[in-house]
N, CA and C atoms as an extended XYZ file, in Angstrom:
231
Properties=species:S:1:pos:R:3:atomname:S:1:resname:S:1:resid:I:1 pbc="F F F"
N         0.827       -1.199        0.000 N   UNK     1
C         0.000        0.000        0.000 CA  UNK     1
C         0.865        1.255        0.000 C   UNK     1
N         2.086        1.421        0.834 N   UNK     2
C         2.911        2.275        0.650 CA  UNK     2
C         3.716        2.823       -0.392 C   UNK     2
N         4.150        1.848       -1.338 N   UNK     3
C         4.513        1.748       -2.339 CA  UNK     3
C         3.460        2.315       -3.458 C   UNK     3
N         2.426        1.952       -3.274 N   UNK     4
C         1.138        2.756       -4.210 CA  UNK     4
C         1.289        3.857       -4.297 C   UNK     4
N         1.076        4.177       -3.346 N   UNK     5
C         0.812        5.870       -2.523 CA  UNK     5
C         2.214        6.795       -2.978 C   UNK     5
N         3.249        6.231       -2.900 N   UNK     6
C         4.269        6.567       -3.192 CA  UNK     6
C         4.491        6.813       -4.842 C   UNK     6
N         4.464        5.950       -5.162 N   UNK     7
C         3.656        6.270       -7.420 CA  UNK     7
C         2.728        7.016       -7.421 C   UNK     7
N         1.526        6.818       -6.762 N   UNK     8
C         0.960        8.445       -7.254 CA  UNK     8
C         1.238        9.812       -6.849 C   UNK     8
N         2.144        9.526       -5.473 N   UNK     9
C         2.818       10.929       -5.329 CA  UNK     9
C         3.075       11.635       -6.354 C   UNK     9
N         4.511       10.643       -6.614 N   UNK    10
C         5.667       10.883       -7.904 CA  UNK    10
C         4.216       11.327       -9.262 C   UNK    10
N         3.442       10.624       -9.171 N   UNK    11
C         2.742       10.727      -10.714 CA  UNK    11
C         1.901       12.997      -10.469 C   UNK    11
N         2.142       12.481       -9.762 N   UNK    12
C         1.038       13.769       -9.492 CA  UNK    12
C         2.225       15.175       -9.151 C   UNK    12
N         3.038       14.634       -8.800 N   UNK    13
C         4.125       15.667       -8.731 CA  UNK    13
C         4.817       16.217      -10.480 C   UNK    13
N         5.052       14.766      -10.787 N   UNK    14
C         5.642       15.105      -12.259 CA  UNK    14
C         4.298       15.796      -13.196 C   UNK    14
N         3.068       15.497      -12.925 N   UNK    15
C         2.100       15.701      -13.573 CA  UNK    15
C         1.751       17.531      -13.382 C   UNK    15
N         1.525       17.522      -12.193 N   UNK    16
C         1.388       18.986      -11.872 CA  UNK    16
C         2.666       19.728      -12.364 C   UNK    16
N         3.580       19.228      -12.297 N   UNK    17
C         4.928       19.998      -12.954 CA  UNK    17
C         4.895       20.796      -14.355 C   UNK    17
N         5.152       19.294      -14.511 N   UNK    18
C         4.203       19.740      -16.087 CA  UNK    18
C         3.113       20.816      -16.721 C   UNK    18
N         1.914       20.529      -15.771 N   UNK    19
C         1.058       21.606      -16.361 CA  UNK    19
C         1.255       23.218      -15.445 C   UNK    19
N         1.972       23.452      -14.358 N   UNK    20
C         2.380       24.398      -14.320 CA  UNK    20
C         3.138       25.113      -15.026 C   UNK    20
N         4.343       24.100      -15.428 N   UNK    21
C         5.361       24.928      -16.423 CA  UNK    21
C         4.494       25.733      -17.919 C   UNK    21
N         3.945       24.510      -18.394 N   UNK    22
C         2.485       24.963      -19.364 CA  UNK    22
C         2.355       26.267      -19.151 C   UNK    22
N         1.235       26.038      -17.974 N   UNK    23
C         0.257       27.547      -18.024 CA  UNK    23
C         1.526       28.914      -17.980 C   UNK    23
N         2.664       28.567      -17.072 N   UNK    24
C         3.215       29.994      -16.735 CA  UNK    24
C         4.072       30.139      -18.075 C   UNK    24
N         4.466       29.520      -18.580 N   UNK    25
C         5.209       29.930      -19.971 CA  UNK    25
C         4.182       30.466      -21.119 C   UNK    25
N         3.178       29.642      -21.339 N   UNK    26
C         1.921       30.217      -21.711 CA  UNK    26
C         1.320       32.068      -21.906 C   UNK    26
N         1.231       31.887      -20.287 N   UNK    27
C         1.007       33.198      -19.842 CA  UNK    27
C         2.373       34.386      -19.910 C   UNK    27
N         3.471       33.864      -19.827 N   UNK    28
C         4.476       34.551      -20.074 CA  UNK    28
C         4.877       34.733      -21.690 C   UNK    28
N         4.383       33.878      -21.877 N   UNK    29
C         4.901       34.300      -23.943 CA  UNK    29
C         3.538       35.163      -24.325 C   UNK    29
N         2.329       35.140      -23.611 N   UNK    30
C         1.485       35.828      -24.030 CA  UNK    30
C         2.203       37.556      -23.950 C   UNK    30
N         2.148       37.459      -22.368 N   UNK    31
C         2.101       39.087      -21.889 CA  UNK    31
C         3.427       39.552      -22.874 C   UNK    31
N         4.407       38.886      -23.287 N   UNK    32
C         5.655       38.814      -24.312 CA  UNK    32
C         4.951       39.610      -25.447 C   UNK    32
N         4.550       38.931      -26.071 N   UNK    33
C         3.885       39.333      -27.443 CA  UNK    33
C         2.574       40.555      -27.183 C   UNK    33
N         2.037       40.946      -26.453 N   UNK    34
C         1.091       41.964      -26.008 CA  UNK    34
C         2.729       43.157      -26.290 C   UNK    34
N         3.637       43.389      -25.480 N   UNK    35
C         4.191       44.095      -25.016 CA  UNK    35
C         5.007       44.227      -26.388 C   UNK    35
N         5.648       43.488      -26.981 N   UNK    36
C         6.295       43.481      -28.534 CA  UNK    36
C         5.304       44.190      -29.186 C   UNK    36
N         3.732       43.847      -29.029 N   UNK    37
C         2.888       44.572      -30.338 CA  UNK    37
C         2.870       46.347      -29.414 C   UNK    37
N         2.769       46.077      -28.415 N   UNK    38
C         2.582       47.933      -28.283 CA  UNK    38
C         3.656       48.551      -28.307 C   UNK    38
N         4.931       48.153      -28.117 N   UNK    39
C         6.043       48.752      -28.113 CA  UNK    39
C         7.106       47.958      -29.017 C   UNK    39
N         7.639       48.219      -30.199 N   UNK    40
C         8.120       47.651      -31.110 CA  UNK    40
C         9.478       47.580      -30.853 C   UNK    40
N         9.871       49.362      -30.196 N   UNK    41
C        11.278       49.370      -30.215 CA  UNK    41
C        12.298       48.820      -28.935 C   UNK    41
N        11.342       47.895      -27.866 N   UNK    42
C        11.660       47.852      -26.874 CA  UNK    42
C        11.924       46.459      -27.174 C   UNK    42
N        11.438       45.026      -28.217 N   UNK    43
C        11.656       43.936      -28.228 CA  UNK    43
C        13.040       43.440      -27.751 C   UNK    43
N        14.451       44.132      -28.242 N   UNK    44
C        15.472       43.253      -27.448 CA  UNK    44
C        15.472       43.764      -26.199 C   UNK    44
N        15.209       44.402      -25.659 N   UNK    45
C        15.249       44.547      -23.877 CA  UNK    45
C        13.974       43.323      -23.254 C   UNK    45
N        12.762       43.262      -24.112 N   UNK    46
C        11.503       42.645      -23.477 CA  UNK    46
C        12.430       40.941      -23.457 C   UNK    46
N        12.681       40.331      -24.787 N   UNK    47
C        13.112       39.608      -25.058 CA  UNK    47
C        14.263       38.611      -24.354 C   UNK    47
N        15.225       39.555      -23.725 N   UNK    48
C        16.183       39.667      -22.482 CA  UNK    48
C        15.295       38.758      -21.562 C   UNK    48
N        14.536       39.776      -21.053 N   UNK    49
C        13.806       39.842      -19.860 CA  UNK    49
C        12.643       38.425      -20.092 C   UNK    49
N        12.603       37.829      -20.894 N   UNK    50
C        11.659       37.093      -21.466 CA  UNK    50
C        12.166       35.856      -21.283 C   UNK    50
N        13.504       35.434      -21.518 N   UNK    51
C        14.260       34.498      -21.411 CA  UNK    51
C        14.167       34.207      -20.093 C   UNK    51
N        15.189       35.439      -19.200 N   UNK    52
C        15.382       35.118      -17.908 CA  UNK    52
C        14.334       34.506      -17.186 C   UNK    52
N        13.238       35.329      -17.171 N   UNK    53
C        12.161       34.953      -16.508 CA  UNK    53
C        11.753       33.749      -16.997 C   UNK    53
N        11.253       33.142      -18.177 N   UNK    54
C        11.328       31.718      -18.757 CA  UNK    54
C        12.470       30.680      -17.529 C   UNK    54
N        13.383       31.112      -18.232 N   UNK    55
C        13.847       30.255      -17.116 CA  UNK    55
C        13.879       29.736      -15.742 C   UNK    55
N        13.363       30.829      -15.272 N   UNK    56
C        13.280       30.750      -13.607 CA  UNK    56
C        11.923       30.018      -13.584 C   UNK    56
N        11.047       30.502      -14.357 N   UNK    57
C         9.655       29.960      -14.234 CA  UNK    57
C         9.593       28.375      -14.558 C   UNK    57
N        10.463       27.979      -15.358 N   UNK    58
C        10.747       26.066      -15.680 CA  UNK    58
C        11.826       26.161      -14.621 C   UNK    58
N        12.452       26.220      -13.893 N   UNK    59
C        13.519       25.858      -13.123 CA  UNK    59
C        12.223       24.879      -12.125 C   UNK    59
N        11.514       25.755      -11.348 N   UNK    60
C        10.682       25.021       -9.873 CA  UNK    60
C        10.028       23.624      -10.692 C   UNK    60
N         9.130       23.578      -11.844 N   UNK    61
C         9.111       22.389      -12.090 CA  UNK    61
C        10.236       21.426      -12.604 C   UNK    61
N        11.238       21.671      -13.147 N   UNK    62
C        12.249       20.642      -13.294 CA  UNK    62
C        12.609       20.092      -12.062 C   UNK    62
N        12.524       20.965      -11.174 N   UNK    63
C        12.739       20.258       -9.464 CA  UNK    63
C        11.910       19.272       -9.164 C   UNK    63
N        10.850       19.908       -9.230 N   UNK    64
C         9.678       18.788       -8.990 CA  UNK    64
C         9.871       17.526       -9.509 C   UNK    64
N         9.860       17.623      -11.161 N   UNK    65
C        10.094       16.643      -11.827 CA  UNK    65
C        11.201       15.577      -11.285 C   UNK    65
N        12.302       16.415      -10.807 N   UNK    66
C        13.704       15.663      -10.466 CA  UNK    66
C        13.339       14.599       -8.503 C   UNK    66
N        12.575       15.837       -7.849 N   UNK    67
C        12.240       14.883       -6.670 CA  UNK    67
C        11.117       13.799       -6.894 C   UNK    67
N        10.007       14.146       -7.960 N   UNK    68
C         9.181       12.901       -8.720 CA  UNK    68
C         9.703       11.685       -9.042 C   UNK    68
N        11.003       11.866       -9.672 N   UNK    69
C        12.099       10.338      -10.226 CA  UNK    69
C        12.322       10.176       -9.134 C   UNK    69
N        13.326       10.566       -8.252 N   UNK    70
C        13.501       10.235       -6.961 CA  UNK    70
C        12.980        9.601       -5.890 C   UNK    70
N        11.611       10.386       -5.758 N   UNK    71
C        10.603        9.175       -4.991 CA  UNK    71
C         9.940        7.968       -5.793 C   UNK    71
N         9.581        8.390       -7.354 N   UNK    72
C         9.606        7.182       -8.230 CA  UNK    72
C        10.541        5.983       -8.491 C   UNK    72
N        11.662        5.969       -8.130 N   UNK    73
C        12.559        5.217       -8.178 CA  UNK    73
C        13.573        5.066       -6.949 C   UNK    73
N        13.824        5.740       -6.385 N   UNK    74
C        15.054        5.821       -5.314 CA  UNK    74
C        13.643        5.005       -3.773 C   UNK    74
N        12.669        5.344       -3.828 N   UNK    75
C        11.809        5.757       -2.217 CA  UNK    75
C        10.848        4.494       -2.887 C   UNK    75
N        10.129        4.435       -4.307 N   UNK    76
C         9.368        3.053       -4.422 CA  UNK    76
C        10.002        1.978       -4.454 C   UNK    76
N        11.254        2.340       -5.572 N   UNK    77
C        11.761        0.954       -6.020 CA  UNK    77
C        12.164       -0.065       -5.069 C   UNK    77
C-alpha cells in the first residue's frame, strides 16, 4: 500500500509539474507578445527579460520533476 501511494505521489508531482510549467510559460509568452505589439522598439530589452524569466519559471518544475524520479525510483523501487 505504501509503495502505491508513493507512485501516485511521484505521478502527481511530475504531472502537476508539467502543467504548471504549461500555463506559466503560456502566460508569459502571451504578456511577451502583447508588449512586442505595443512597443516595437523595446523587443530586445523585453526579449532579455523574457528568457530570464522563462527560465526561472521552468527551473521550480524541473525540481519537482527531479524529486518525482527520486521518490519514483530511489523511495518506491
Amino acid at each position: 500500500m505504501e509503495q502505491a501511494l508513493l507512485v501516485i505521489a511521484a505521478a502527481i508531482m511530475l504531472g502537476l509539474g508539467a502543467v504548471g510549467a504549461a500555463v506559466g510559460i503560456g502566460v508569459l509568452g502571451g504578456r511577451f507578445l502583447e508588449g512586442a505589439a505595443r512597443q516595437p522598439e523595446l523587443i530586445p530589452m523585453l526579449r532579455t527579460q523574457f528568457f530570464i524569466v522563462m527560465g526561472l519559471t521552468d527551473a521550480v518544475p524541473m525540481i519537482a520533476v527531479g524529486l518525482g524520479m527520486y521518490v519514483l525510483f530511489a523511495l518506491a523501487g
